[in-house]
N, C-alpha and C positions, 0 to 999 in steps of 0.2 A: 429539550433537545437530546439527542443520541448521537454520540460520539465515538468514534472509532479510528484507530489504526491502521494501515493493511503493510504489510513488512513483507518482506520475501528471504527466502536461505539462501539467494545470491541475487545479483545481477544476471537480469532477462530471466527471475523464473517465473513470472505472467504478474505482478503486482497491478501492473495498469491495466491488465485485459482479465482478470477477477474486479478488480474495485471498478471499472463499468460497467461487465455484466451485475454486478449488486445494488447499480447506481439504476438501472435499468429495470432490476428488482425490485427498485423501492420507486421506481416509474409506477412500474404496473400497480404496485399497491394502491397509488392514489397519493403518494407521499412525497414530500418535499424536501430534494435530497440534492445536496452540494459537493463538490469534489475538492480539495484542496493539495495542492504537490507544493509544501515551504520551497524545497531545492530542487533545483533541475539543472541539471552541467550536460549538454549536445541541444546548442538551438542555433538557430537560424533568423535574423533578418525578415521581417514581413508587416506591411502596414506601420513601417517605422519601427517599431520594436522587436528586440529578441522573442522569439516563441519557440517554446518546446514542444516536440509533438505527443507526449505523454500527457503533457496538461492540457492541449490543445483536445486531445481523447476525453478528458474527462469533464469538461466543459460541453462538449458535446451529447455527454451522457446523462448531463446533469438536468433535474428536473426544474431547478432555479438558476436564474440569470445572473453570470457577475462578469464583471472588468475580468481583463489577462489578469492583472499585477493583485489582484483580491487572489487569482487561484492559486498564482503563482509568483507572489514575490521577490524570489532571489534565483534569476534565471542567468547561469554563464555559458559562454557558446564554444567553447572545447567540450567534448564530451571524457571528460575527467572527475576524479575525484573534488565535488564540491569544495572544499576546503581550499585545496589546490588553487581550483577556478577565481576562487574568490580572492584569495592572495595577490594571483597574477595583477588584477585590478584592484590592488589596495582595498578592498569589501573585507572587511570581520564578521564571519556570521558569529550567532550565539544564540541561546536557548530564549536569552530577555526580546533578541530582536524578531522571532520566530511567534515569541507568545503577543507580540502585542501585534502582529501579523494575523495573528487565529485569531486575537482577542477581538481586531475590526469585522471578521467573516463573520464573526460570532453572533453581529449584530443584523445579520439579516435574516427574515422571516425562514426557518427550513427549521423539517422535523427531524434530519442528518448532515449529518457532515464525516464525511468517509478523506481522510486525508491520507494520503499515499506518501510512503516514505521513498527515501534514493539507494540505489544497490542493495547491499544487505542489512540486516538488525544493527552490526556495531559500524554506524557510519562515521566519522572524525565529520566535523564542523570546526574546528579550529586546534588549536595547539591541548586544550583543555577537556573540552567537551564534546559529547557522542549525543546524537541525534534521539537515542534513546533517553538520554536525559531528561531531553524537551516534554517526551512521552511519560516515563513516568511523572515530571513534575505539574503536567495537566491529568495523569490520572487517567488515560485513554486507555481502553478493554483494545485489546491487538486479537490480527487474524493474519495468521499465519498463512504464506501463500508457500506451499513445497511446488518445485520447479523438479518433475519427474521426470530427470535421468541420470545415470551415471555418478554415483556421487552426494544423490540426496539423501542418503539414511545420515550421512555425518555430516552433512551441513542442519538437515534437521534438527540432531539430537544436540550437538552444540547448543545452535540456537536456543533453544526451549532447554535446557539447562542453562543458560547464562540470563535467559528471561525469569528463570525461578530462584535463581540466587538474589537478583534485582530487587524481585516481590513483582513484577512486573504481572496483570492480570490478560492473559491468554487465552482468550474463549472458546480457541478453534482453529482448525486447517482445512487448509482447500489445495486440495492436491490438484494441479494444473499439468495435463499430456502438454509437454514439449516437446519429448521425442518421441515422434510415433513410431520410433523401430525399436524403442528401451527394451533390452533383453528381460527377461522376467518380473514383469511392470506387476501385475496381480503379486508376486509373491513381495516385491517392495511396498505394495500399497498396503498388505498384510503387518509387515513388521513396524510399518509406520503405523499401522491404528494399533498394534501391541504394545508398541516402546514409548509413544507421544504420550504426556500425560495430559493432555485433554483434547476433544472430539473432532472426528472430521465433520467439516457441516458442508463441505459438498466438490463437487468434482468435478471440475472441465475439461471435459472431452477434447482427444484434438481436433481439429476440423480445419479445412479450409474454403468452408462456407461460411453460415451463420453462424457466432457461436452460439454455444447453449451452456447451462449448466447445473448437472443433477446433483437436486437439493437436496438436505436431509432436515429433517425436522426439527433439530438440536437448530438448523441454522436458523428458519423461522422465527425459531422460540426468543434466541437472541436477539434478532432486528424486531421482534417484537411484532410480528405478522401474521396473522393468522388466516391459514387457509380457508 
């Protein structure tokens, strides 16, 4: 199986609308590909249970069938810092109760599992531990989603130095148009493939059609796809 990360340099820079167009990607391939969001803090009431609509996204994108609570576990309905959420109702998240979470997905037939992280890289899950923890201690290859405006050369570079201090292995970035009016977007998208130390594998356009998203072949090579 192939396993993956997908992270973003903040809160709302496309984490969920990259990791379905990839879910989508590994459709087309013929491949057997799952989605998983451990935390989710903004849901709603529906069919009896809380549901988030990020998870509800990637369920949708997904090329194998599961339960809400397999994609998404640990759902609180303030749209808040998870930690926070969870406290509110006495819930202790932690990294043991996340992995035995992955550990049951784990068990169903797919040749991916793309699990989507919450806001940015250093999330708090409790008084102790960060979200990234859970990531390095299962050892998952991360993809960087940059959220292109205003701001992203230093949420960027942060990130991807606090990943490389970790040991934390980063295969890649996906630069995602959220602002279609970013003042000099070429010349950000420049110094981010100068300064990043590892590649861009691909780019989504903004749209508000269909998305789409141009590939690069580094990405390919990664999910292990061959055109």
């Amino acid at each position: 199986m192939n396993e993956f990360f997908v992270t973003g340099t903040d809160t709302d820079a496309g984490k969920t609308h990259v990791s379905c167009l990839l879910l989508k990607l590994l459709a087309q391939h013929k491949k057997r590909a799952l989605g998983f969001k451990p935390l989710a803090a903004g849901a709603e009431y529906a069919f009896g249970e809380l549901v988030n609509e990020d998870a509800l996204a990637l369920m949708e994108s997904a090329s194998v069938s599961a339960f809400y609570k397999e994609v998404n576990p640990f759902v609180f309905a303030p749209p808040i810092a998870p930690h926070i959420a969870a406290a509110k109702v006495n819930e202790l998240l932690s990294v043991e109760k996340i992995s035995q979470t992955y550990s049951q997905l784990k068990q169903k037939d797919t040749d991916y599992i793309l699990t989507e992280g919450a806001g940015g890289w250093a999330l708090p899950i409790n008084d102790d531990e960060y979200l990234y923890d859970w990531v390095k201690a299962q050892q998952l290859p991360v993809i960087l989603v940059v959220g292109m405006k205003l701001g992203c050369l230093n949420h960027a570079f942060l990130t991807a130095a606090h990943m490389r201090a970790l040991g934390v292995n980063c295969v890649g970035w996906v630069a995602n148009e959220v602002d279609p009016n970013m003042a000099e977007y070429d010349a950000n998208l420049k110094s981010l493939q100068q300064r990043l130390p590892f590649p861009l594998l691909a780019i989504s356009p903004y749209s508000t059609g269909t998305p789409k998203l141009k590939i690069y072949q580094t990405l390919l090579d990664i999910l292990k796809l061959r055109p």
